[in-house]
KEKELO-221799 format. One record per residue (C-alpha): residue in one letter; x, y, z. Coordinates in Angstrom, 2 decimals, padded with zeros to 5 digits, m for minus. Layout:
% KEKELO-221799
+------+---------+---------+---------+
! type !       u !       v !       w !
+------+---------+---------+---------+
!    A !       X !       Y !       Z !
...
+------+---------+---------+---------+
This chain:
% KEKELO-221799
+------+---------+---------+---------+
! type !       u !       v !       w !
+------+---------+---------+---------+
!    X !  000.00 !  000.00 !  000.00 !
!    X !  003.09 !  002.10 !  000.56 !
!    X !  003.05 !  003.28 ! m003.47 !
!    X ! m000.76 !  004.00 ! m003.38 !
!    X ! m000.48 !  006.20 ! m000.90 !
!    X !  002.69 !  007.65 ! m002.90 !
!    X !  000.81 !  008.41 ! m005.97 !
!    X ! m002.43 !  010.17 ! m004.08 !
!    X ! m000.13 !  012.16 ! m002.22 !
!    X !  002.13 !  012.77 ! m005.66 !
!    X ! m001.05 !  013.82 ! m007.24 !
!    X ! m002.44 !  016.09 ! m004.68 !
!    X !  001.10 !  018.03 ! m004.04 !
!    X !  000.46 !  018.45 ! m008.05 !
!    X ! m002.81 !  019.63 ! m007.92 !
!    X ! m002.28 !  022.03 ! m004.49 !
!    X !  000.72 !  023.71 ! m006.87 !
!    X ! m001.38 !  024.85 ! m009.57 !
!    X ! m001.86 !  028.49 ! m009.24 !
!    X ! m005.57 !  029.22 ! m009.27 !
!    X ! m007.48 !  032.30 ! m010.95 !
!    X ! m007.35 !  035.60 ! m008.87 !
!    X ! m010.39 !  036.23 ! m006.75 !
!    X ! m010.49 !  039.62 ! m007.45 !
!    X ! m011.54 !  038.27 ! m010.93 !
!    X ! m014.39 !  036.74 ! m009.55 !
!    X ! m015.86 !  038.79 ! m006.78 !
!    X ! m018.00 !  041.52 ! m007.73 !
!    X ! m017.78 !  045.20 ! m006.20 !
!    X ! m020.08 !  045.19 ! m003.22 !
!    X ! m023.54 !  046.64 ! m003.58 !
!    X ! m024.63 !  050.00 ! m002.33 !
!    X ! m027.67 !  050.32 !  000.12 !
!    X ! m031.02 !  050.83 ! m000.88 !
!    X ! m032.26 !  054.26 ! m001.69 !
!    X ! m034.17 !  056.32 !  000.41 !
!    X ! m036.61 !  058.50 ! m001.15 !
!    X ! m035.82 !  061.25 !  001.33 !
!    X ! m032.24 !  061.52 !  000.31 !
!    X ! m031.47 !  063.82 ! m002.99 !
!    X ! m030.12 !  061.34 ! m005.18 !
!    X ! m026.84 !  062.23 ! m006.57 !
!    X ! m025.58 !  061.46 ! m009.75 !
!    X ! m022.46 !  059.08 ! m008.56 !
!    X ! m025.68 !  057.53 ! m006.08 !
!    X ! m027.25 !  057.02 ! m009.14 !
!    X ! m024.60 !  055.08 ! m010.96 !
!    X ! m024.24 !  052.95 ! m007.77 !
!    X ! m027.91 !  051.97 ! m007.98 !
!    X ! m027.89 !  051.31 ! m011.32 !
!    X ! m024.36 !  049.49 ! m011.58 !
!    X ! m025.56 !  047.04 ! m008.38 !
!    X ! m029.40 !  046.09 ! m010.70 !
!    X ! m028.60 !  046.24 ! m013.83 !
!    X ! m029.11 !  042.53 ! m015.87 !
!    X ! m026.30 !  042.85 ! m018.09 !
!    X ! m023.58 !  043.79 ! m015.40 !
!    X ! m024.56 !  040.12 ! m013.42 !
!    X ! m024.51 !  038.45 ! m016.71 !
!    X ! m021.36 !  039.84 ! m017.15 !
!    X ! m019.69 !  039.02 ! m013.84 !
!    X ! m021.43 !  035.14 ! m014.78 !
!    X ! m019.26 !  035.51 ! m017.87 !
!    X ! m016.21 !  036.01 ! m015.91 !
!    X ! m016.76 !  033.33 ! m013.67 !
!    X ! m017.50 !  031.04 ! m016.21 !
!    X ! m014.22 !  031.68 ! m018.50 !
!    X ! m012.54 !  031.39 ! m015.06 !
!    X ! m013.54 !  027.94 ! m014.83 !
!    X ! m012.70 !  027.31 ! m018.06 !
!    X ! m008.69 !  027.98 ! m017.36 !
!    X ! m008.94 !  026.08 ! m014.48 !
!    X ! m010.06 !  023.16 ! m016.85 !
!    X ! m007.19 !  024.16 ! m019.39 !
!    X ! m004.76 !  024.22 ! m016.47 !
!    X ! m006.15 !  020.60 ! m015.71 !
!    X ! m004.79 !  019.72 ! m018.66 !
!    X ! m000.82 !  019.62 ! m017.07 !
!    X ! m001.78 !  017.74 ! m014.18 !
!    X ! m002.23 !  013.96 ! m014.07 !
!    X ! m005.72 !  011.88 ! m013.65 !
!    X ! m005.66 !  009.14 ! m010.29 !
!    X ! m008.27 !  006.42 ! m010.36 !
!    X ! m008.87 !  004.00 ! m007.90 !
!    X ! m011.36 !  001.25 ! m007.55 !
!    X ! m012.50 ! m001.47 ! m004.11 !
!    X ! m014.71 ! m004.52 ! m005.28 !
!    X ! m015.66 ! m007.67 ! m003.10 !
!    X ! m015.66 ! m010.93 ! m005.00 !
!    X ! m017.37 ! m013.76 ! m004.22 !
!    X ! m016.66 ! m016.79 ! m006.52 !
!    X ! m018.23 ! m020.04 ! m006.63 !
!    X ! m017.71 ! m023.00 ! m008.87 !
!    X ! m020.27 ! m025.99 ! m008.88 !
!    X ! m019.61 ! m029.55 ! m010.75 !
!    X ! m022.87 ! m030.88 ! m011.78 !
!    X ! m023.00 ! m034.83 ! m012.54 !
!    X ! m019.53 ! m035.21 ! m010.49 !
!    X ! m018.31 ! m036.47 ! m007.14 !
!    X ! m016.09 ! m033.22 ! m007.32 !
!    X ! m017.23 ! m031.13 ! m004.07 !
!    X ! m017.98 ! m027.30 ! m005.21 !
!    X ! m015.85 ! m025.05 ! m004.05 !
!    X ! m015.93 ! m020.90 ! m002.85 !
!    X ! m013.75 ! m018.09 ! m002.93 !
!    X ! m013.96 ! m014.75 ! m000.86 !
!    X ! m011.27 ! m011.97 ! m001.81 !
!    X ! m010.87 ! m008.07 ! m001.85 !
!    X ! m009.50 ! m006.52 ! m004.49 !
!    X ! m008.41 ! m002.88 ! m005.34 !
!    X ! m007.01 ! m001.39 ! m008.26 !
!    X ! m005.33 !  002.57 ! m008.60 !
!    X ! m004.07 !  004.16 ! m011.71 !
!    X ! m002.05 !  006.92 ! m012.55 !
!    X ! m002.43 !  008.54 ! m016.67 !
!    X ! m000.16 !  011.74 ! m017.24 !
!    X !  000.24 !  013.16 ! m020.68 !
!    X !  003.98 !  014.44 ! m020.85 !
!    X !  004.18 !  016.07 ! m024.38 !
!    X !  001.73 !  016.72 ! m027.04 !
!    X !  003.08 !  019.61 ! m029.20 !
!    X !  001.71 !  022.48 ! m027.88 !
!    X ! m002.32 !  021.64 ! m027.29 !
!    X ! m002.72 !  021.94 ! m024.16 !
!    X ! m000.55 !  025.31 ! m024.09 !
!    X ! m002.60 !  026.22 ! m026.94 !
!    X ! m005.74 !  025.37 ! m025.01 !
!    X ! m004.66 !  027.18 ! m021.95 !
!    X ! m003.59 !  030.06 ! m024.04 !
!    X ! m006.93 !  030.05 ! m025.44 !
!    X ! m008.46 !  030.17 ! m022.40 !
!    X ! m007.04 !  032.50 ! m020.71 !
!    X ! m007.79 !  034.71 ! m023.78 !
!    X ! m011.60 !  034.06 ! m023.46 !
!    X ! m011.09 !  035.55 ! m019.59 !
!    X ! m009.24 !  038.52 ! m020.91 !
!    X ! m012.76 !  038.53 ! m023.33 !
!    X ! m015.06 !  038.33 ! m020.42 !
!    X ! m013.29 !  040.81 ! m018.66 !
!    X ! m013.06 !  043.57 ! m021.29 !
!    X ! m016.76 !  042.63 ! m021.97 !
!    X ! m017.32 !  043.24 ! m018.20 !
!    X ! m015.69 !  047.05 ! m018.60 !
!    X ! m017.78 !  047.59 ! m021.65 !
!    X ! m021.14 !  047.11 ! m020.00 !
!    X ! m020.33 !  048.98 ! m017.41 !
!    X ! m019.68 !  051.60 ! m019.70 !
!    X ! m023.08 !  051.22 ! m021.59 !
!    X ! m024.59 !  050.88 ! m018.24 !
!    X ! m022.78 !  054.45 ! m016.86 !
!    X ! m023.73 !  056.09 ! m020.48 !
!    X ! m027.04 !  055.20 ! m020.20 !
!    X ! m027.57 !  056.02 ! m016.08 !
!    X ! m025.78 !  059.84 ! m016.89 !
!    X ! m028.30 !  060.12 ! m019.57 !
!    X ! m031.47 !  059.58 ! m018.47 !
!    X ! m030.54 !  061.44 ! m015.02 !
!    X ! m029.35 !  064.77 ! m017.13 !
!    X ! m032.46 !  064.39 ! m018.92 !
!    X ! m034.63 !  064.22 ! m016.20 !
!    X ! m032.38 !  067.13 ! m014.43 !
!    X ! m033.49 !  068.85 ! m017.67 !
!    X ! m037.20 !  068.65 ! m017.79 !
!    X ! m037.07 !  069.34 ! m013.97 !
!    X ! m035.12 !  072.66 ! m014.85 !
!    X ! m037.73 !  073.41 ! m018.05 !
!    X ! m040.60 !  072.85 ! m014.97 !
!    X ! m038.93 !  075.64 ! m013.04 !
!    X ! m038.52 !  077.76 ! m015.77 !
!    X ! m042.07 !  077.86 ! m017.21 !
!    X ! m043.02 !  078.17 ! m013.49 !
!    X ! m041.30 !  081.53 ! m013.44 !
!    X ! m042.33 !  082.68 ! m017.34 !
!    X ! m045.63 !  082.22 ! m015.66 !
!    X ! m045.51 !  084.40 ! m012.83 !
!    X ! m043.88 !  086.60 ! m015.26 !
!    X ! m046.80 !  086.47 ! m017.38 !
!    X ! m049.04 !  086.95 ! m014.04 !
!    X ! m047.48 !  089.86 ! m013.31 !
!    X ! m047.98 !  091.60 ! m016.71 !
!    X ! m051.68 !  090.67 ! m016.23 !
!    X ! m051.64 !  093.18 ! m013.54 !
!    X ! m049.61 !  095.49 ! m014.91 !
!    X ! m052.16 !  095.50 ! m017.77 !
!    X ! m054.75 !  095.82 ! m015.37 !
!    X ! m053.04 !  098.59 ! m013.81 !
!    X ! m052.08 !  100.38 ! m017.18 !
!    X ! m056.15 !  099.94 ! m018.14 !
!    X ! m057.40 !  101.57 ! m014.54 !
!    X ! m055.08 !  104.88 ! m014.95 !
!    X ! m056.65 !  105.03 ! m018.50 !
!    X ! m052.92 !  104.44 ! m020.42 !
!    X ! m054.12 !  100.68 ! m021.90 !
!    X ! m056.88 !  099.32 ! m023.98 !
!    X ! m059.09 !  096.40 ! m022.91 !
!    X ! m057.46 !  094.67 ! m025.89 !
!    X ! m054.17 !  094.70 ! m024.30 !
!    X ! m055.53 !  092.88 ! m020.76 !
!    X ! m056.93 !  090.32 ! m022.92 !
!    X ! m053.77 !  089.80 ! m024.73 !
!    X ! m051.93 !  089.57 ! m021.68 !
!    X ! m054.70 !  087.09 ! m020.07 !
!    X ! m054.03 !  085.01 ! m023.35 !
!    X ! m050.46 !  084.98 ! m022.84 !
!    X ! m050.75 !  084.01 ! m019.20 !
!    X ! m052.97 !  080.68 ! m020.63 !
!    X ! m050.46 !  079.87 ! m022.77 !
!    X ! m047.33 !  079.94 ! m019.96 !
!    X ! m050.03 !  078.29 ! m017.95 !
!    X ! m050.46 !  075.14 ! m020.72 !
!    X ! m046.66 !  075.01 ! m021.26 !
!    X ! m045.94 !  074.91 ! m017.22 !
!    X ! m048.55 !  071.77 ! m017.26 !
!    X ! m046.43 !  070.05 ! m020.06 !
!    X ! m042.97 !  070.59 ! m018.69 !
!    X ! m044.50 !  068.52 ! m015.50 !
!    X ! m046.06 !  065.87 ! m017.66 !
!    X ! m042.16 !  065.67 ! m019.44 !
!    X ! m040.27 !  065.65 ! m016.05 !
!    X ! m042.44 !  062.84 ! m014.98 !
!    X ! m041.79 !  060.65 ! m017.66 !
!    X ! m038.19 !  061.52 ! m017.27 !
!    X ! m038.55 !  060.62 ! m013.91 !
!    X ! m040.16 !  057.78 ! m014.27 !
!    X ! m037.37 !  056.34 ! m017.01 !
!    X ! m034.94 !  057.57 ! m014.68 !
!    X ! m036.17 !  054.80 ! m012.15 !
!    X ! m036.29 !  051.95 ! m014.71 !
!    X ! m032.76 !  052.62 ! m015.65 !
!    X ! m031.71 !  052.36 ! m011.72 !
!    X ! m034.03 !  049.30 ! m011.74 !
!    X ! m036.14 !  050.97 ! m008.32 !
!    X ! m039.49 !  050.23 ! m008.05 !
!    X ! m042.25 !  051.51 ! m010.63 !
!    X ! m043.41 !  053.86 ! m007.55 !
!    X ! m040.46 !  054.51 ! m005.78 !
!    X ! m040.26 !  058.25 ! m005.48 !
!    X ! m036.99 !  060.06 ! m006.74 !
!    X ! m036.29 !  063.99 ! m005.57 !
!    X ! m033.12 !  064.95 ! m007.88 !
!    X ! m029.90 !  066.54 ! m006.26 !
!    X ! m030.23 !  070.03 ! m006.94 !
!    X ! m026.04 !  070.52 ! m006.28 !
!    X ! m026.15 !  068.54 ! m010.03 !
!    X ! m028.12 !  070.73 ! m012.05 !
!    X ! m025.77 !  073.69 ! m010.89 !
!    X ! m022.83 !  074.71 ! m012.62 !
!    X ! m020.96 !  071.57 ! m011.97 !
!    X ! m019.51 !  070.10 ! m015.01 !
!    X ! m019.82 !  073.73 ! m016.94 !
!    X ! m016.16 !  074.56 ! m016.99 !
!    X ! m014.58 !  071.38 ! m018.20 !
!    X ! m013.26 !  071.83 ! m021.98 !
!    X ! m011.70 !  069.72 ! m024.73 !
!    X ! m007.96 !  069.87 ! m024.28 !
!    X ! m007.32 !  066.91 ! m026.68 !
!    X ! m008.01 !  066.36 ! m030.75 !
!    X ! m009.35 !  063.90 ! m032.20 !
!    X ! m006.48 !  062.07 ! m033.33 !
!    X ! m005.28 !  061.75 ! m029.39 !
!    X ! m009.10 !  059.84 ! m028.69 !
!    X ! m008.93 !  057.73 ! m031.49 !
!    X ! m005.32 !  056.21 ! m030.51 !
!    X ! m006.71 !  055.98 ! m026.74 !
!    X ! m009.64 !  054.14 ! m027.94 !
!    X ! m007.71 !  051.78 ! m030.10 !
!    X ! m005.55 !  050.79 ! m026.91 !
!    X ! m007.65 !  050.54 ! m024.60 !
!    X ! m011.55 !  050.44 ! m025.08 !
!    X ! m013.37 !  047.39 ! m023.77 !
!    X ! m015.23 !  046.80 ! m026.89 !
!    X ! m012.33 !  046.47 ! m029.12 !
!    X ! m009.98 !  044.49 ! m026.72 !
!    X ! m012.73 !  042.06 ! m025.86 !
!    X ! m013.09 !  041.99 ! m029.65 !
!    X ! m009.58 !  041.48 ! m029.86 !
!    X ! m009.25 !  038.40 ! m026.86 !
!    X ! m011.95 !  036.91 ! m029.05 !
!    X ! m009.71 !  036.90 ! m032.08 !
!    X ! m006.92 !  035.17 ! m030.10 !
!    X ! m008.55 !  032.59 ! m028.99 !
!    X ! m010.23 !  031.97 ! m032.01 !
!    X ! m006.83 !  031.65 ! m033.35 !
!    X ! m005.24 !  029.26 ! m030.59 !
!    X ! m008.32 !  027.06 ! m031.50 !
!    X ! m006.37 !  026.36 ! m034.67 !
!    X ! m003.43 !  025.52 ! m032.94 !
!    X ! m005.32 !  022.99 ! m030.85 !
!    X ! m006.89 !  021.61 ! m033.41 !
!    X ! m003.58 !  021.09 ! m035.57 !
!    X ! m001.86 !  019.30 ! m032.27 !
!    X ! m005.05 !  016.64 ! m032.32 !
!    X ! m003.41 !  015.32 ! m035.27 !
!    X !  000.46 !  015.09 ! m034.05 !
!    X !  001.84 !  012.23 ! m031.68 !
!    X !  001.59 !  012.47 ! m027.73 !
!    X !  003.58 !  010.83 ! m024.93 !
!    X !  001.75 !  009.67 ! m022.24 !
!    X !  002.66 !  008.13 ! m018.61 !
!    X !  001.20 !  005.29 ! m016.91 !
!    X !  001.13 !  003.26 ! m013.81 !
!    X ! m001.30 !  000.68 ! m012.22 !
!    X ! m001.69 ! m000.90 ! m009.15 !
!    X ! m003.63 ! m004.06 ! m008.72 !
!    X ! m004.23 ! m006.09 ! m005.82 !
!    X ! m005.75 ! m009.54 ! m005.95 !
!    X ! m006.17 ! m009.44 ! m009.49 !
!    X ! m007.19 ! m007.32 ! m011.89 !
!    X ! m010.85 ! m005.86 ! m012.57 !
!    X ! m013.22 ! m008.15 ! m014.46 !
!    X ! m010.95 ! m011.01 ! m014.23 !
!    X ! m010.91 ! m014.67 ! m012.45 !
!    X ! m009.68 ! m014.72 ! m008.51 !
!    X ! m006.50 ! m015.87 ! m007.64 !
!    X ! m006.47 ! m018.37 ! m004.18 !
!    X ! m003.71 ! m016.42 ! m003.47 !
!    X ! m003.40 ! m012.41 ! m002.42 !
!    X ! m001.30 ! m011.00 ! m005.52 !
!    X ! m000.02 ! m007.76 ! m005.82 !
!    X !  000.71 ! m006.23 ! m009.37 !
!    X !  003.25 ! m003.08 ! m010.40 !
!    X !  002.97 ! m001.81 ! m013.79 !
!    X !  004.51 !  001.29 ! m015.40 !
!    X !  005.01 !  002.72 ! m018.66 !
!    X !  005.34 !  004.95 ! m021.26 !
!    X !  003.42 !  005.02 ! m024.80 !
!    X !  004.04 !  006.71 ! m027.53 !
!    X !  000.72 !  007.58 ! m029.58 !
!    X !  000.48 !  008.76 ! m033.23 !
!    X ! m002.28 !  009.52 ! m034.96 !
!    X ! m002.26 !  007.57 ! m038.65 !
!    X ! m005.62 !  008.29 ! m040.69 !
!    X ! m008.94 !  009.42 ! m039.49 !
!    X ! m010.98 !  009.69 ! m042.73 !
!    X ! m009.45 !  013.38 ! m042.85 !
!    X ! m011.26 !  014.71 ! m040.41 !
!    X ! m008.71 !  016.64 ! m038.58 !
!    X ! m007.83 !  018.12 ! m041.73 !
!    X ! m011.47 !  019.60 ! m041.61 !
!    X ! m011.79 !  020.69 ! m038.36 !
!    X ! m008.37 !  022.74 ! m039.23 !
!    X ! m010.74 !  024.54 ! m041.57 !
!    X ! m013.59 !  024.82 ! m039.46 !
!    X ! m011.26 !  026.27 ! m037.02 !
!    X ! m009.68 !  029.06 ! m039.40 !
!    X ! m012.73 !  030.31 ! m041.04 !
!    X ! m013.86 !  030.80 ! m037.66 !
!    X ! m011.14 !  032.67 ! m036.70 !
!    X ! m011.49 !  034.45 ! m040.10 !
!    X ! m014.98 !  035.52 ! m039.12 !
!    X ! m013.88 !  036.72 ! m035.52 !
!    X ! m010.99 !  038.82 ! m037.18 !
!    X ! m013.66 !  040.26 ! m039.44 !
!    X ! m016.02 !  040.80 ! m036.15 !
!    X ! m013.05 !  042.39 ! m034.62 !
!    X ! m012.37 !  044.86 ! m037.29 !
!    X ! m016.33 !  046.09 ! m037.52 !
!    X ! m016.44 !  046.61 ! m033.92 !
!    X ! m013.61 !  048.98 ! m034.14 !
!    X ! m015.02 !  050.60 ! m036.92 !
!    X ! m018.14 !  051.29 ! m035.44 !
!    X ! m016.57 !  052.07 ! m031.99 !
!    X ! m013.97 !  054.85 ! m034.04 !
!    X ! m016.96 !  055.73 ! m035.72 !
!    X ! m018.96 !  056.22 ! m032.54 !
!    X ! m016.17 !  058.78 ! m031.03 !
!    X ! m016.03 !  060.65 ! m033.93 !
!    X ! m019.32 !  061.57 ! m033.92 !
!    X ! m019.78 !  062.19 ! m030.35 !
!    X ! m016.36 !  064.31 ! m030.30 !
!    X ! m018.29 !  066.46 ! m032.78 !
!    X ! m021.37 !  066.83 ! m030.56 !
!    X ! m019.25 !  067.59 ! m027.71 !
!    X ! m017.50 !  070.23 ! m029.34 !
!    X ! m020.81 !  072.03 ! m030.52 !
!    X ! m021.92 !  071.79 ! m027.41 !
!    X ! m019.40 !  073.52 ! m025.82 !
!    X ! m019.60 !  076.23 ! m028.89 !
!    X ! m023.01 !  076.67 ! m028.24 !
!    X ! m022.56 !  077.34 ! m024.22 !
!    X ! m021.09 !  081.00 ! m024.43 !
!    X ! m023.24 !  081.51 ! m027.41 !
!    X ! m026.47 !  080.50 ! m025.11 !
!    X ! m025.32 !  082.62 ! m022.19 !
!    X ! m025.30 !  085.75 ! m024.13 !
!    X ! m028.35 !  085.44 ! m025.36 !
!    X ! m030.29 !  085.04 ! m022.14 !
!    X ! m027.95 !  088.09 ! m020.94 !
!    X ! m029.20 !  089.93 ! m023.70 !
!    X ! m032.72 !  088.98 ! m023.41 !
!    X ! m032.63 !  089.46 ! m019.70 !
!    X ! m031.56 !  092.91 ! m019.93 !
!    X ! m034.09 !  093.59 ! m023.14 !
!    X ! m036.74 !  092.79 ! m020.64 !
!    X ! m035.77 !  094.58 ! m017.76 !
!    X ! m035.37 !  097.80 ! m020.51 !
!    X ! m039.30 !  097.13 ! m021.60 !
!    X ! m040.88 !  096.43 ! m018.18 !
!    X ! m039.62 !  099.94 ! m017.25 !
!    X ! m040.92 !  101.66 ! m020.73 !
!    X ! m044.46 !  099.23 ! m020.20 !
!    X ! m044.49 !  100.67 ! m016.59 !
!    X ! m043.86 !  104.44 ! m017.75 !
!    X ! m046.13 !  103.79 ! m020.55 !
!    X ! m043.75 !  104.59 ! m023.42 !
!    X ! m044.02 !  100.35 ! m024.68 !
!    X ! m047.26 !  098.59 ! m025.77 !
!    X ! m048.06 !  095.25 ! m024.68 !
!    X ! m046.90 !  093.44 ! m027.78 !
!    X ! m043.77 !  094.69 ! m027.71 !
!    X ! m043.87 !  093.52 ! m023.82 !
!    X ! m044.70 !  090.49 ! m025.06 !
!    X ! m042.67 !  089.51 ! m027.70 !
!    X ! m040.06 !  090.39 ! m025.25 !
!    X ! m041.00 !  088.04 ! m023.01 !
!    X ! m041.68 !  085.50 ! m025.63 !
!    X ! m037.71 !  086.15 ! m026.33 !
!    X ! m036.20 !  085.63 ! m022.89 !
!    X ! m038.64 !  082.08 ! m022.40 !
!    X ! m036.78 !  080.78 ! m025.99 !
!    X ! m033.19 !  082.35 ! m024.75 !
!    X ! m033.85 !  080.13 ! m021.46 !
!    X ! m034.67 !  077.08 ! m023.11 !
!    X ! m031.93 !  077.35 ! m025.15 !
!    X ! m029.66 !  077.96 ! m022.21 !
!    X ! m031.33 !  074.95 ! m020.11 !
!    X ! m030.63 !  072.76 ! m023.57 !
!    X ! m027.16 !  073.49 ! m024.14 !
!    X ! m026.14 !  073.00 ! m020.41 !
!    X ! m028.08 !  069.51 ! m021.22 !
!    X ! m026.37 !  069.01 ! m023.92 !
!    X ! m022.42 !  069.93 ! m022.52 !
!    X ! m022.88 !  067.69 ! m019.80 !
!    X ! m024.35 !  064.34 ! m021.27 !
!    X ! m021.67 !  065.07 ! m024.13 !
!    X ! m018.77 !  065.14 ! m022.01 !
!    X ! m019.41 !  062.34 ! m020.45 !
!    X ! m020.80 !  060.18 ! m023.61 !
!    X ! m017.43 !  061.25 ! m025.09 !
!    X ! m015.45 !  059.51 ! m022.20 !
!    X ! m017.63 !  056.70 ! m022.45 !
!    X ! m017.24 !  056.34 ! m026.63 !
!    X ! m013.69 !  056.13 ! m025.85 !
!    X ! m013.62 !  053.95 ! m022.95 !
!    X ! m012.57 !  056.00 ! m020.56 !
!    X ! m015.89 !  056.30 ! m018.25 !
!    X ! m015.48 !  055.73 ! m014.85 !
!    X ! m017.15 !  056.35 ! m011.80 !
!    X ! m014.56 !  058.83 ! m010.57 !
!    X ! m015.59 !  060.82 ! m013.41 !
!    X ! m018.78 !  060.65 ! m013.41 !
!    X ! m018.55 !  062.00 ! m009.10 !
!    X ! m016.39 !  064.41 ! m010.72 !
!    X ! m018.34 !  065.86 ! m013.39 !
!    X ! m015.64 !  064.60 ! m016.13 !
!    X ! m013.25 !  067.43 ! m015.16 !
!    X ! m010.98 !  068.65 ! m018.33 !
!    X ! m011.57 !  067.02 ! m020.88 !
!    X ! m008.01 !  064.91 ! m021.96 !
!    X ! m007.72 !  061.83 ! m023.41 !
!    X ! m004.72 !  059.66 ! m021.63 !
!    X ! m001.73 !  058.54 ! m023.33 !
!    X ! m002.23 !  055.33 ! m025.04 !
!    X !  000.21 !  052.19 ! m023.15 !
+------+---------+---------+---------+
């Protein structure tokens, strides 16, 4: 029994040495607590919820574990299978027509072998190399949900900080329009204003009534797709930090070109390198398939006591050694190995072709949000002087309609001015922030950091 125990404990030493995956690879980031409706929820809160619910960030970490396993299994590969077997045998033999006496026989018998593959031309490196390169896949994968997922969170919560901004706004072009009302009123009762003119300022105080009433309906639905996105409730109720909808995230410009995003994304975005790992594997599949058809070396011992499985008993206990070495080469198969060769490159023909498209759309992607982000920072001085302009135009009539030396069309059509001057200024701050951070996200860059930080400057990295 001493070289059983030999070759378990040979085996385990062998199997304790293998280095397994990292756990950080399989342990996902820890979810945040739940929400409480009474807290302002904060942008970076915001990505928390929706990073911990989202369906595609699990199936992703599922991914990761999965392709784990699957190096462990390629790491198998280099370590040798142990079998053993225990069987009692009872054996009796009868003589039927003779004076011989039957006879019994009572035995134990084990068995243990040992198979280790010692060289087979590179297919189980290929196969662990292969792997491994399905993880790195998984991984990258991993980054580029969460980047969707972040994209798509910083989105629907600047939209919904919009249409809660366009709600305030139309709140105050109505008391604005309230106010001429009276002023009207006012105008009428010292005998300087028509009737006509109240009436015209009653109808314009309808109309900033109607539009206040829409503005609610659209921050409500942008509330409400705000909530799916985090993956709350259908009635959990959401009060938006107001610290967000400031100037935070107004001062950050692009410091980079073009040329400087396009090389970072090439390095370094998820979608393309998980594109890439794909490719690689793809292409150690070929390899593996190629060392299927070369020879292989293989190591073998068995230990048998008291005979061997499936065979007669021996009256006597019997112990039996044997070791060896075989040599195995593959002759003819009907040529199938040739075709799975083929199979194997025309798949990895199609994943280099996948590979390409998604870095063509990805480039493609930057480009066009690099544009948006650079009209939208255009447009932000533009928009400011505007509303300064129609700020102080209406400050210069309310004082002429007050004095009597402006009519109330010209009051307003002022007015009228200054509501499409704010909208515009509420739709290019919209539009400057989602931007900026749609831009780090179309070149990988998105983090959470930046998203807590409002993006900062604008710079793409050096590419390692």
């Amino acid at each position: 029994m001493n070289a059983r125990h030999a070759a378990i404990f040979f085996a385990a030493g062998l199997f304790l040495a293998a280095a397994p995956v990292r756990a950080q690879m399989l342990d996902a980031a820890p979810c945040p607590s739940t929400y409480e409706a009474a807290v302002p929820l904060t942008l970076p809160a915001a990505v928390d919820l929706a990073l911990c619910r989202n369906a595609q960030v699990h199936g992703a970490w599922a991914g990761i574990r999965l392709q784990a396993a699957g190096v462990g299994e390629a790491r198998a590969a280099y370590l040798p299978t142990l079998n053993g077997g225990l069987s009692r045998v009872h054996d009796r033999t009868a003589y039927p027509g003779a004076d011989t006496p039957s006879g019994s026989l009572n035995s134990n018998t084990g068995s243990l072998s040992l198979s280790w593959r010692l060289f087979d031309f590179g297919g189980r490196a290929a196969g662990q190399r292969s792997a491994q390169a399905m993880l790195d896949a998984a991984l990258a994968n991993r980054d580029a949900v969460l980047q969707k997922t972040l994209a798509a969170t910083v989105s629907a919560y600047f939209e919904a900080q919009t249409a809660r901004a366009s709600v305030r706004m139309r709140q105050e072009y109505q008391a604005l329009a309230n106010e001429t009302v009276q002023a009207t009123q006012r105008r009428a009762q010292r005998g300087l204003g028509s009737h006509s003119d109240t009436l015209q300022a009653a109808s314009a105080l309808a109309k900033a009534a109607l539009g206040a009433n829409r503005a609610d309906g659209e921050f409500h639905k942008a509330r409400a797709v705000l909530v799916y996105t985090l993956g709350l409730p259908a009635d959990a109720g959401v009060t938006l930090d107001d610290a967000d909808g400031a100037a935070a995230g107004l001062h950050g410009g692009l410091q980079d070109e073009l040329h400087a995003w396009l090389a970072r994304a090439r390095e370094r975005h998820p979608a393309i390198l998980a594109a890439q790992a794909q490719l690689a594997a793809a292409r150690e599949r070929v390899e593996i398939a190629r060392s299927e058809g070369r020879p292989s070396i293989d190591l073998t011992a068995n230990l048998y006591q008291n005979g061997r499985p499936n065979q007669g008993l021996s009256p006597a206990s019997t112990r039996e050694t044997l070791v060896g070495i075989s040599l195995n080469i593959p002759l003819f198969d009907g040529f199938a190995r040739h075709y799975k060769v083929r199979g194997a490159q025309a798949q990895a023909g199609q994943r280099e072709a996948e590979a390409e498209e998604v870095q063509q759309q990805t480039l493609m992607e930057l480009v066009k949000t690099h544009a948006e982000a650079s009209m939208a920072l255009a447009n932000l001085a533009a928009s400011q002087a505007w509303l300064d302009a129609a700020q102080d135009a209406l400050a210069s009539v309310r004082r002429r309609f007050g004095l009597g030396a402006a009519d109330i069309l010209e009051m307003l059509n002022t007015q009228s001015a200054l509501l499409e001057a704010q909208q515009e200024r509420i739709r290019c701050q919209a539009e400057w922030r989602s931007a900026r951070l749609r831009l780090l996200a179309s070149a990988g860059m998105l983090a959470r950091d930046d998203v807590a930080q409002g993006g900062g400057k604008l710079r793409a990295p050096a590419a390692q």
